[in-house]
Every structure is written in structure tokens, then in C-alpha cells.
N, C-alpha and C positions, 0 to 999 in steps of 0.2 A: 504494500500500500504506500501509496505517493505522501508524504506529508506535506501540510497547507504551507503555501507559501507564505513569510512575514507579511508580504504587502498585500494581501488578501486580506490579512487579518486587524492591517490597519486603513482598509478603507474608512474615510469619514462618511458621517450621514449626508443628507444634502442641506446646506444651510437653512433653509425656510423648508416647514412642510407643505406648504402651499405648493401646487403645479404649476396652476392658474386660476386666472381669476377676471372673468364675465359677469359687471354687475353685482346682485346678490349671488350668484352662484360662485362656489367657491370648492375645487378640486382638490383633494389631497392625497398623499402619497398613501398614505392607511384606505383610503376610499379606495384607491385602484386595484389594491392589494387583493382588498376584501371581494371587490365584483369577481376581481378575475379570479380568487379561490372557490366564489360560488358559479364562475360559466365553464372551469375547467372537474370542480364537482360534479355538476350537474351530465356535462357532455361522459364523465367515468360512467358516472350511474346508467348513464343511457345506454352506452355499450353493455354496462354488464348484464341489466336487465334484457336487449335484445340476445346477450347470449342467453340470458334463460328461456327466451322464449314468449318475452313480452315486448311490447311496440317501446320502442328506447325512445320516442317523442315523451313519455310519462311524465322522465325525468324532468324535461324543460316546464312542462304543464306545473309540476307540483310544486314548480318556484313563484306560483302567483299564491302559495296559502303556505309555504316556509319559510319564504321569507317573509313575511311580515308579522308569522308567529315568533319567527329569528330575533328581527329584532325589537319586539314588543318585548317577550322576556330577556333579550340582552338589555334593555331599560329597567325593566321591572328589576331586575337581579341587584343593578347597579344601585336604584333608588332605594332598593332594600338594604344595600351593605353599606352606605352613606345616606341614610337617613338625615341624620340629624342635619346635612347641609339642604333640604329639600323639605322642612320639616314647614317652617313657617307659609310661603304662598306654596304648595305643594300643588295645588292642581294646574296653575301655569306651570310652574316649572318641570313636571312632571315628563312631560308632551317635547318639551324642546332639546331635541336630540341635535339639532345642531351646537350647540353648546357642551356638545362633549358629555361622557359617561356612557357607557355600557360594558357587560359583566360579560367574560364568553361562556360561565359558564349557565347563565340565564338564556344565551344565545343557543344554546346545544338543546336545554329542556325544552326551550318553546320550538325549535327546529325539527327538534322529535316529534311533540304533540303534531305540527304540521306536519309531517311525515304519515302519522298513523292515521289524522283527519282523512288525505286525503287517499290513503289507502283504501281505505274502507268506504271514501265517496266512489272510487273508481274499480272498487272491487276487486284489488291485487291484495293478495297477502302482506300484511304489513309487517311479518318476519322476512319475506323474499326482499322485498323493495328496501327494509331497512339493511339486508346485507347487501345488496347491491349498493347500497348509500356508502357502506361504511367499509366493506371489502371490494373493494373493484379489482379486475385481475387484468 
């Protein structure tokens, strides 16, 4: 095995995490990150499900009800384990995810529940689909 080379290991981050920036819309490097871990997710899942022998479109279908359970409980998790900054106007602030916070591990529970929803909306087993989720070969 090759060992890492030093200047590998001294790469800096990039100064700003900002990308870009259009008006109110504002890109950042954790956003990009995150899309592309759930369209290169999603497109696993699809394959492995078409290797079992189900329509691997599913995959892409069940990101309109996981991810928004994704990141409902990666909020809820967060507001739950910092409370007490959320405590006083809690119903606006609650809501505003652009300001930062979320929990991954709130993000995996509500990702699941949306996993199993829409299992059982579309009638796949939601032991198959979830190992297709979570084991891709």
C-alpha cells in the first residue's frame, strides 16, 4: 500500500465556504456535497434495486418523500440537542434552516421513516429497498 503523500494531507480548505452567490441564493460547499451524496445515492440504489429485479426509477421517485423527511428530522434532531438556543421565539426559528443546524443523525431517522413510507406507498418491500439503500454492490 502506497502511503499518502504530505501535501495531500496539507491541502487547505477553501477560504470562504460560499461558491457563489445570486441575490438571496447562496451556494455552498456542504450544499454541493450533500446533493451530490444524495444523486450519486440515489442512482446506487437504482442499480441495485434493478439488479433485484425492480424498476431502479424507484430510487429517484423516493427522493420526493426522503428527503424532506431527511431533512425535517436532521432539524428536529438538531433543535432537540440545542435547545436551549431555540428555546425563546422557537416557532420562527424552528423553520429556518438556512441559518444553519442540523443533526445527521436526525437526518438518517427521518430518511429511514421516508424510506419505509414510501415503501409500503409503492408496494416494495421495505427490507429489499432499504438494503438496496444501504448495501449497493
Amino acid at each position: 500500500m502506497m502511503p499518502l503523500s504530505p501535501a495531500l494531507l496539507s491541502l487547505p480548505s477553501p477560504p470562504s465556504p460560499v461558491i457563489f452567490e445570486a441575490g438571496p441564493l447562496t451556494l455552498r460547499y456542504y450544499g454541493l456535497f450533500i446533493t451530490l451524496g444524495i444523486v450519486v445515492g440515489a442512482w446506487l440504489t437504482g442499480r441495485e434495486l434493478a439488479r433485484k429485479g425492480y424498476d431502479g426509477a424507484l430510487a429517484f421517485e423516493s427522493l420526493f418523500v426522503v428527503v424532506p423527511l431527511g431533512l425535517l428530522g436532521a432539524r428536529l434532531y438538531h433543535v432537540a440537542t440545542e435547545y436551549d438556543s431555540y428555546a425563546n421565539p422557537f416557532p420562527t426559528t424552528f423553520l429556518e434552516f438556512w441559518k444553519g443546524g442540523v443533526g445527521i443523525y436526525g437526518a438518517v431517522a427521518g430518511g429511514f421513516l421516508g424510506v419505509l413510507l414510501f415503501s409500503r406507498y409503492r408496494g416494495v418491500s421495505p427490507l429489499i429497498f432499504s438494503d438496496a439503500v444501504g448495501f449497493p454492490r
